[in-house]
C-alpha positions as CSV (number, residue, x, y, z in Angstrom):
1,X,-143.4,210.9,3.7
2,X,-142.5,207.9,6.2
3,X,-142.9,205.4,3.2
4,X,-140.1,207.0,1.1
5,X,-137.8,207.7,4.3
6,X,-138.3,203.6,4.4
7,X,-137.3,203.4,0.9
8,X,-134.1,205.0,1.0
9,X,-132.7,203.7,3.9
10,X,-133.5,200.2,3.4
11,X,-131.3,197.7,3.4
12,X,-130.8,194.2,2.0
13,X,-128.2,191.5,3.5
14,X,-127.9,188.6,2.2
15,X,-126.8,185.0,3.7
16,X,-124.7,182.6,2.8
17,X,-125.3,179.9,5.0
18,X,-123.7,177.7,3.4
19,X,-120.6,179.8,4.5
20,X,-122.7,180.8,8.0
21,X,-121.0,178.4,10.6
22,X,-118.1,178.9,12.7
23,X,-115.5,178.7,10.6
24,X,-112.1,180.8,9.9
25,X,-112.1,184.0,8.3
26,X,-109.7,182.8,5.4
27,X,-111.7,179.7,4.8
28,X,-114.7,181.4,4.3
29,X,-113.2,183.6,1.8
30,X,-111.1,180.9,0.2
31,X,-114.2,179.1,-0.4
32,X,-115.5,181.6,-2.3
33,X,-112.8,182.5,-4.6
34,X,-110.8,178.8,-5.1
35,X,-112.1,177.7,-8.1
36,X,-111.4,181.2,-10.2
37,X,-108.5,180.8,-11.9
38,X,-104.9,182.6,-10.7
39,X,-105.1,186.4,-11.4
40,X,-108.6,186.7,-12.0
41,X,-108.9,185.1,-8.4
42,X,-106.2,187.2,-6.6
43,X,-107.8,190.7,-7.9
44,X,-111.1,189.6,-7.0
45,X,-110.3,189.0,-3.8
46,X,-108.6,191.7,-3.6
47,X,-111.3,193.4,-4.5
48,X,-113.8,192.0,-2.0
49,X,-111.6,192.0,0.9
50,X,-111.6,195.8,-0.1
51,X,-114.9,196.2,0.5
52,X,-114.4,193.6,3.3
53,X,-112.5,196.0,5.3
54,X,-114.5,198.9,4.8
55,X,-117.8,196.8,6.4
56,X,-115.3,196.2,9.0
57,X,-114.4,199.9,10.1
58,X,-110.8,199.6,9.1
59,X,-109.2,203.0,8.5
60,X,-108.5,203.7,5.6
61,X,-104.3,203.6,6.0
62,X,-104.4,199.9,7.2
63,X,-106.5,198.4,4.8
64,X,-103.5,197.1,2.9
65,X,-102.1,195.5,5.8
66,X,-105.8,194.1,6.5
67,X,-106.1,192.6,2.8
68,X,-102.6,191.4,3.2
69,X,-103.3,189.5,6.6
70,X,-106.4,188.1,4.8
71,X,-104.7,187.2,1.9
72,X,-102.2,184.8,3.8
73,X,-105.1,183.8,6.1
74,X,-107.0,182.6,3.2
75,X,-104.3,180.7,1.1
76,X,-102.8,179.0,4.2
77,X,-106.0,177.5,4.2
78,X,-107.0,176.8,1.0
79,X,-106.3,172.9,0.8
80,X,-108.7,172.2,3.8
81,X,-111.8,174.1,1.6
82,X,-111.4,171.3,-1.0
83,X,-112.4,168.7,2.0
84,X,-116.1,168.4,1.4
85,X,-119.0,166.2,3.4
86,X,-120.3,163.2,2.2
């Protein structure tokens, strides 16, 4: 039936927009993983960007070098995610 064609290919997305404005891949990511602590923060980013990458369409042989760029991206920019409005 239509109804459960509608079922299973639904989808659900879900918004941030806290995290929705124009800012820099890294940062975005940062912000979501700075205040874990050391390893536990590292493999779940790891983790995400994963998954990340995979949303993204990157092949399968280059998403190492794409969790690696990330990774960088997103420490580089980690002190500026502390700087919050007042």
């Amino acid at each position: 039936s239509a109804a459960e064609d509608n079922a299973t290919t639904a989808m659900i997305s879900l918004i941030d927009f806290e995290l929705s404005g124009p800012n820099y891949r890294g940062y975005d990511i940062m912000k979501l993983f700075r205040k874990q602590p050391g390893k536990d923060r590292q493999e779940n980013m790891r983790r995400f960007l994963h998954f990340y990458a995979r949303e993204e369409g990157v092949s399968d042989d280059m998403i190492s070098d794409f969790i690696k760029q990330a990774e960088i991206e997103a420490e580089m920019i980690e002190p500026l995610t502390w700087i919050e409005a007042v």
